[in-house]
LUMBA-436364 format. One line per 3 residues: number of its first residue (from 0); for each residue x, y, z of C-alpha. Coordinates in steps of 0.25 Angstrom, whole numbers, always signed. Each point is the difference from the previous one (the first is absolute). Layout:
! residues N
NUM) X,Y,Z  ...
***
This chain:
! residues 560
0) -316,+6,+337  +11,-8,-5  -9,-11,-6
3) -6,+11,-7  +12,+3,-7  +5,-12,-2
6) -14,-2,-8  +2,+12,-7  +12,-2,-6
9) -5,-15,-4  -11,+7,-9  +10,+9,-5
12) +7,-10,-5  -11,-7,-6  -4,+12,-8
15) +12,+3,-6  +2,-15,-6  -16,+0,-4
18) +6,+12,-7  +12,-5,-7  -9,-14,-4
21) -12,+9,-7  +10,+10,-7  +0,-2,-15
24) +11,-10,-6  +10,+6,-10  -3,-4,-15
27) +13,-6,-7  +7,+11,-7  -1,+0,-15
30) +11,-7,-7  +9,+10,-7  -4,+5,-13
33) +10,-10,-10  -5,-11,+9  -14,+2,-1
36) -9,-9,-11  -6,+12,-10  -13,-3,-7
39) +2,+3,-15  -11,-4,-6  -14,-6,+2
42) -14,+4,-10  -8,-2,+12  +4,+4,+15
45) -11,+0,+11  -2,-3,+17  -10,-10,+6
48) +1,+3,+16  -11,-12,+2  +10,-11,-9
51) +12,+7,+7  +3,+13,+3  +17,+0,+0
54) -2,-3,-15  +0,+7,-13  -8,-10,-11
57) +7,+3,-13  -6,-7,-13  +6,-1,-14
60) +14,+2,-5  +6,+3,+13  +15,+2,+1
63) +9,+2,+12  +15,+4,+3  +9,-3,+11
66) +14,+6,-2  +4,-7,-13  -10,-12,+0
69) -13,+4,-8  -12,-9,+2  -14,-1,-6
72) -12,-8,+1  -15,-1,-5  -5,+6,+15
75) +5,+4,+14  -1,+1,+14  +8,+13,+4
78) +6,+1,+14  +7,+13,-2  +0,+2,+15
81) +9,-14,+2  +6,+2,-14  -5,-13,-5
84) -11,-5,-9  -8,-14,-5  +1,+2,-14
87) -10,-12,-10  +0,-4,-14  +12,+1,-10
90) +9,+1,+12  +15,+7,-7  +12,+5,+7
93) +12,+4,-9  +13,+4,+7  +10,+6,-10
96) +2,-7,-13  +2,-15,+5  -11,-2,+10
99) -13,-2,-1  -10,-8,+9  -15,-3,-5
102) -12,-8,+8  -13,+1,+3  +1,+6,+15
105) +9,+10,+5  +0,+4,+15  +12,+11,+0
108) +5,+7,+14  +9,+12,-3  +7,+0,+14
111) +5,-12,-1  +1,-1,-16  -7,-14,+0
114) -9,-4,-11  -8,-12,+1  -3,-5,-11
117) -12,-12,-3  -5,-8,-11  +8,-3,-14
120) +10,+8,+4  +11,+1,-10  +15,+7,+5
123) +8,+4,-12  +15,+5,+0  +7,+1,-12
126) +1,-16,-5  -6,-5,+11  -16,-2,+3
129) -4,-8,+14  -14,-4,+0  -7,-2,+12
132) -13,+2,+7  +4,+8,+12  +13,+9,+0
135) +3,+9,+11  +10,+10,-5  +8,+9,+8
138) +7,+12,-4  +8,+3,+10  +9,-12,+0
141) -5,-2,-15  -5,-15,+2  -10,-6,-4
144) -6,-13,+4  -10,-11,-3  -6,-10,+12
147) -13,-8,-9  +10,-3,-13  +7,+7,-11
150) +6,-4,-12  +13,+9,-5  +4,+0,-15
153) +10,+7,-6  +9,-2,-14  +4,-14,+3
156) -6,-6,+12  -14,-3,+6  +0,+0,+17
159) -11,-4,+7  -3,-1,+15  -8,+0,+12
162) +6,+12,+6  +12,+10,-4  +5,+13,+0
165) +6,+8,-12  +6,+13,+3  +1,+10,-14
168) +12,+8,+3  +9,-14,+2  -7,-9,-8
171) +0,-10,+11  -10,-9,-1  -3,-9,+13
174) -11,-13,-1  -3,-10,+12  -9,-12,-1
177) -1,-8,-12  +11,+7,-8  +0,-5,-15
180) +8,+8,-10  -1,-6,-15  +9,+7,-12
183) -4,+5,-10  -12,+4,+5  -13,-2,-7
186) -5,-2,-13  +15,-7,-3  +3,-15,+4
189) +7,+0,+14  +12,-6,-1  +4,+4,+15
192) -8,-3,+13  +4,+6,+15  -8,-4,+10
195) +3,+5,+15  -8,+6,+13  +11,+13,-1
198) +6,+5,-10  +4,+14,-3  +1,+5,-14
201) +6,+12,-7  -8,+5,-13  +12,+9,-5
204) +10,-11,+2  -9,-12,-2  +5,-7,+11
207) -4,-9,+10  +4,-1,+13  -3,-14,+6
210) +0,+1,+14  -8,-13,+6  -1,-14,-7
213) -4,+2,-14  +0,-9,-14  +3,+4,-13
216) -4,-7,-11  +7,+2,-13  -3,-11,-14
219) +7,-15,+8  +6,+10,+10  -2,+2,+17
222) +6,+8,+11  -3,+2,+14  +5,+11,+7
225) -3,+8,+11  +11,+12,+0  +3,+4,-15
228) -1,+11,-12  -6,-7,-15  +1,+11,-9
231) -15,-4,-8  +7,+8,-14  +13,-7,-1
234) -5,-13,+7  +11,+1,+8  +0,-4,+17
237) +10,+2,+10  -5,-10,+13  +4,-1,+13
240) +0,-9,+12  +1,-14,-7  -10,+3,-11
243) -5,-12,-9  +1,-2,-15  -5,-12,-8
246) -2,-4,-11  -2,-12,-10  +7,-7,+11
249) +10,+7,+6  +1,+8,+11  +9,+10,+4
252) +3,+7,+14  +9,+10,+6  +1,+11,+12
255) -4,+9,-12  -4,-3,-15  +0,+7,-14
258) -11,-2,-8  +0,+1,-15  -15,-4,-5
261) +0,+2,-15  +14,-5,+1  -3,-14,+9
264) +13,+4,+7  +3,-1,+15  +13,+2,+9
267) +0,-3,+14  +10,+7,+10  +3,-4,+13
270) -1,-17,+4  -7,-1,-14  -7,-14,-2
273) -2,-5,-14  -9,-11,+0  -4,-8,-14
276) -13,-9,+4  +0,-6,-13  +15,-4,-1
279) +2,-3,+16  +12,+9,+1  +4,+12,+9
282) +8,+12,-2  +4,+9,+13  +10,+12,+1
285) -1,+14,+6  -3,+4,-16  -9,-10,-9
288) -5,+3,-12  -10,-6,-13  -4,+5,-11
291) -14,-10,-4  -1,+4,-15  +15,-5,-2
294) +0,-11,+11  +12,+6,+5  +5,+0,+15
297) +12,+4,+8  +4,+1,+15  +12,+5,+7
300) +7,+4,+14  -1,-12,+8  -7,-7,-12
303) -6,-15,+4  -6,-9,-10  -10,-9,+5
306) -6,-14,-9  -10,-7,+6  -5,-8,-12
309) +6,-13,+4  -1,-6,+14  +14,+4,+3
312) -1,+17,+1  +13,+6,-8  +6,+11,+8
315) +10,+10,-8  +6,+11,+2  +8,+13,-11
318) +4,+13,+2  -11,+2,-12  -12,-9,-7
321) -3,+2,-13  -13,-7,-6  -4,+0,-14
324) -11,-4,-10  +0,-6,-14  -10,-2,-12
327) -11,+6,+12  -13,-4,-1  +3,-12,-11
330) +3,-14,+2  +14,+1,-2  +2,+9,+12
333) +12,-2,+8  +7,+7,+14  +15,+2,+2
336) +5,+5,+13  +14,+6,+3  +5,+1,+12
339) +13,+9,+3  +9,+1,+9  +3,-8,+13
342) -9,-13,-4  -4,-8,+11  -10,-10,+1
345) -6,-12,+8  -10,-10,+0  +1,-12,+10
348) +4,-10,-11  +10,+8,-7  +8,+13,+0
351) +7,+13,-7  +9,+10,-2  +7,+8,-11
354) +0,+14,-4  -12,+1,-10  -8,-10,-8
357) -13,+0,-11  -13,-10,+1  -7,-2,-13
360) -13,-6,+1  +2,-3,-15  +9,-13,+1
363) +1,+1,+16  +14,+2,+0  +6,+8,+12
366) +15,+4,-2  +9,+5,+10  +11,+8,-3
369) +13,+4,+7  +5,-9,+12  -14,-7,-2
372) +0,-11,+12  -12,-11,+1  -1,-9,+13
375) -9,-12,+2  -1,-7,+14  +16,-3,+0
378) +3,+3,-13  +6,+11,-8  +2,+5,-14
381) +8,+14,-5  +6,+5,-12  +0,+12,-7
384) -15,-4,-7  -11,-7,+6  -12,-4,-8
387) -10,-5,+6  -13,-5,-7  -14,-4,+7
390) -12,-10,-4  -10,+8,+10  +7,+8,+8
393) +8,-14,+4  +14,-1,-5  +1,-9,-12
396) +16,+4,-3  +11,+8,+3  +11,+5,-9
399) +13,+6,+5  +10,+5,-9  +16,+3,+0
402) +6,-4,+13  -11,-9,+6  +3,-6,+13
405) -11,-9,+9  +2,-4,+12  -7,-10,+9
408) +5,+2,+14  +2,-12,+7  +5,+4,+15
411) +9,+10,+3  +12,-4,-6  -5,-10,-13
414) -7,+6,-11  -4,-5,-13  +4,+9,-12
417) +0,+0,-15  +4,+12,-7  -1,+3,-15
420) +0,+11,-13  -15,-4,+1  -9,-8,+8
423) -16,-4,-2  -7,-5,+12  -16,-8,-2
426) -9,-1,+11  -11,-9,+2  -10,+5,+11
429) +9,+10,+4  +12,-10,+1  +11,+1,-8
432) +2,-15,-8  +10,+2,-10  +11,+8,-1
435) +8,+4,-14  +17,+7,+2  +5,+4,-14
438) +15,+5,-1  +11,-1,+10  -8,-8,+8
441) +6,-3,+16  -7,-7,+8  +1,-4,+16
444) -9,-11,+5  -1,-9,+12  -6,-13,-2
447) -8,-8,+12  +0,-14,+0  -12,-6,+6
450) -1,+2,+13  +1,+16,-2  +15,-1,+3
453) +11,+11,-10  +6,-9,-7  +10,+11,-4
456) +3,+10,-11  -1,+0,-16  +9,+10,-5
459) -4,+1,-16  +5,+9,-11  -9,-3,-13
462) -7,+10,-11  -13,-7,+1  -9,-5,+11
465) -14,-5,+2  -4,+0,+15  -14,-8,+1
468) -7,-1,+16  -9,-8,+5  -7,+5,+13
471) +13,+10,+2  +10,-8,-3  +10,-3,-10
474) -7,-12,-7  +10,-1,-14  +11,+9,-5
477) +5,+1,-14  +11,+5,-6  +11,-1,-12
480) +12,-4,+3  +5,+7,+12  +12,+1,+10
483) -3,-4,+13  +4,-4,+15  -8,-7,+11
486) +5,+5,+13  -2,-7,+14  -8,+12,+9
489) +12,+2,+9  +11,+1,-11  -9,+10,-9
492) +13,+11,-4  -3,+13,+7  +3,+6,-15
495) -11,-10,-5  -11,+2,+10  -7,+10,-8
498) +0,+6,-13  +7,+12,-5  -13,+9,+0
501) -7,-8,+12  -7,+10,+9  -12,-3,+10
504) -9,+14,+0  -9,-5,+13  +3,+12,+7
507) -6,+7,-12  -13,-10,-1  -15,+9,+5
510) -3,-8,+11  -13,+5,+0  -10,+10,-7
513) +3,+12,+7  +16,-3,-1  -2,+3,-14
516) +3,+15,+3  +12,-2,+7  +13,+1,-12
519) +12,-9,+3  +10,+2,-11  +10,-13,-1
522) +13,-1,+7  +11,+7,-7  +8,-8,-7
525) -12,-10,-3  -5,+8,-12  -2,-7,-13
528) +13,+5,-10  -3,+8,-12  -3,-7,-12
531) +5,+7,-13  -13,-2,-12  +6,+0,-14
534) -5,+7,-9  +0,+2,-14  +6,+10,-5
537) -5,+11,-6  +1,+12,-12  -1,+14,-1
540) -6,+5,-12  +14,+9,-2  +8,-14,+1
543) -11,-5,-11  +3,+14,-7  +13,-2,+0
546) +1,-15,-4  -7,+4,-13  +10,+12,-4
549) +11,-10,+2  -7,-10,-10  -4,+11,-9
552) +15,+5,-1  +4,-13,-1  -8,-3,-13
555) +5,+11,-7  +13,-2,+3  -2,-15,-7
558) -7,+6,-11  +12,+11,-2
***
């Protein structure tokens, strides 16, 4: 009795789940009325249940809207039951009065507001036109996008790609694979050229936003970037991440450049690097700037001037750099730099400091103003004005003016000095072999017999002096008459042991190419004195004015 029930129920149960599975399924409900796809209009509606029986086959003229999007075609497939339809031959779907889409193919599903579209399909919003061969567009995120090619043109560009994305109620345009964006776009010549495998592009701003490595080509003119913004109207970039400009050349580099196509102008900002390939120099700051049609530079905070056109690098540092270009583009061409404030430079044969100076390539001369001081090996030179002129970038002369002191120290204690109004020094493979003192001329010097031994000490008062050496030393001085004393080394007067102005600035000296940036101002007290310029006196016009009515009064009081 039991197992009877037990089996009873069992069958139960199985006819009520055969029941549930052979029940009809419930059809979708019909979309809304303002969501469903009306047909407007076709010359020729008919049904063919054995081609396909969900189908309404509409021929000639056919017309369709779904919300405010209208569409037409040639003919159709109507899935009124799923909302969608195949639509064939002069494809067209205009949205409002700045989109319209045309192809061949049209596969349109009103649920999900996705139109497929196949086969020369042409996307046009207001300037813009992206051509492609297939272009899914979706409404509801109003995107569209390409996956077998496009090309996009609008006023001023052309883009073309492997795959992109351009969304009409942004005007954002994204392309991957193969990226090249050339302005102005076709018939007209380029005259800029981006290449990149992702870029995103703006056709209301005509901006590109460069965001992986990229190139950009403009007349003699190159930039790598991977993180930036060129503005394709104004030919204007803004770069991150240590992009890259070059040109003719030169290179410039920064944590972020500005770019100034048309204008051949870049700054750098943020440890900017400078570097002139054809000169052999280098500029570095955290701001560098050039300007190419003008052959102009500049670089400051934490500046740094790098030569390497001899085998001897020059290191110098300013608070600024300034670097410009003469007669450009002509034989006569010539460079000057500037450097200002807080001069210091070092080079392992010979080293700098003052407070500013100017290089002209034109006679090679580089003068050095304020507190200027010039060491070589244990030699020193200062005075208020030091001109220096080089035969190669070697040192042919040097030239110091008003209160001109060298030194040559010996030891601790003994130095060799001459002091001057002016003093010219020559130098023959970078040694200095003649020395010329003119004007209250005072010299200390300690001559050595031949065994190397300080003899003692020449004291000598004199208006002129020739100093010739000879493997750095004292081979023959002349002089006019002059007053003089010959000291033994251990009765030398204290008074007398160095000159009025004698001053050893070693603790001053770069002793290497990064101390460059480290100031030391001199000791106080050991600062040149202030030399008072005449100057010719000078009229006002009202003086001149004036003298004449005297004359003028005078005369008529003669003829009276």
């Amino acid at each position: 009795m039991r197992r009877k029930f037990v089996i009873a129920c069992i069958l139960s149960l199985l006819g009520v789940c055969i029941s549930m599975a052979v029940r009809p399924q419930p059809t979708p409900s019909s979309p809304p009325e303002e969501d469903k796809v009306v047909l407007l209009h076709a010359d020729k509606l008919y049904f063919n249940d054995r081609v396909n029986a969900l189908a309404q086959f509409l021929v000639g003229n056919v017309a369709f809207r779904h919300g405010d999007v209208l569409m037409y075609c040639d003919s159709a497939l109507f899935y009124e039951s799923s909302n969608s339809f195949d639509a064939y031959g002069n494809v067209k779907m205009r949205q409002g009065d700045t989109l319209s889409l045309t192809g061949d193919v049209l596969f349109y599903n009103g649920y999900e507001q996705l139109a497929r579209v196949r086969h020369n399909v042409v996307l046009k919003h207001r300037e813009s036109t992206l051509y492609t061969d297939s272009l899914d567009y979706d409404r509801l995120y109003d995107l569209g996008y390409f996956f077998e090619g496009g090309r996009l043109v609008d006023q001023d560009n052309e883009l073309t790609s492997d795959w992109g994305e351009y969304s009409p109620s942004t005007r954002e345009a994204i392309f991957n694979y193969n990226v090249k964006l050339v302005n102005p776009a076709p018939p007209a010549e380029p005259k800029t050229t981006l290449l990149s495998d992702t870029l995103h592009y703006n056709t209301g701003t005509a901006i590109a936003h460069i965001v992986g490595p990229s190139n950009i080509e403009h007349g003699e003119s190159h930039v790598y970037s991977e993180l930036g913004y060129y503005h394709t109207n104004e030919k204007v970039a803004y770069l991150l991440n240590r992009s890259i400009l070059t040109e003719n050349g030169k290179r410039l580099v920064g944590d972020s450049l500005v770019w100034l196509a048309d204008e051949k102008v870049g700054k750098a900002f943020g440890d900017a690097i400078y570097t002139d390939a054809v000169n052999k120099n280098m500029f570095t700051g955290n701001y560098g700037y050039y300007d190419n049609a003008i052959g102009y530079a500049e670089a400051y905070d934490s500046a740094r001037l790098v030569d390497y056109s001899q085998p001897d690098t020059l290191y110098a540092h300013a608070d600024t750099f300034k670097l410009f270009t003469y007669n450009i583009e002509t034989d006569s061409m010539y460079r000057v730099l500037h450097a200002y404030f807080h001069v210091r430079a070092f080079r392992q044969d010979v080293q700098g400091v003052c407070d500013s100076l100017v290089y002209s390539t034109l006679d090679s001369c580089m003068t050095m103003y304020r507190d200027p001081i010039l060491w070589q090996e244990g030699q020193q030179l200062l005075g208020e004005e030091i001109k220096a002129f080089f035969n190669d970038s070697t040192i042919d002369s040097v030239q110091v003016l008003r209160q001109a002191l060298s030194v040559e120290r010996l030891d601790s204690v003994h130095y060799n000095q001459v002091s001057g109004k002016e003093m010219h020094s020559y130098f023959r493979n970078g040694e200095v072999y003649k020395t010329t003192s003119v004007g209250n001329v005072y010299v200390n010097y300690y001559p050595f017999d031949d065994d190397s031994l300080m003899i003692g000490m020449n004291h000598i008062e004199t208006t002129l002096l020739h100093l010739n050496l000879k493997d750095r030393k004292v081979d023959r001085i002349w002089m006019p008459a002059a007053q003089g004393t010959m000291y033994p080394v251990p009765l030398v007067p204290p008074s007398v042991l160095y000159l009025e102005n004698f001053a050893w600035f070693d603790y001053i000296r770069p002793q290497h190419k990064d101390d460059i940036f480290e100031w030391r101002p001199k000791n106080a007290g050991t600062e040149l004195k202030e030399s008072v310029q005449r100057q010719a006196p000078t009229q006002k016009l009202s003086d001149v004015k004036r003298k004449k009515t005297s004359i003028k009064e005078e005369d008529n009081e003669h003829v009276q």
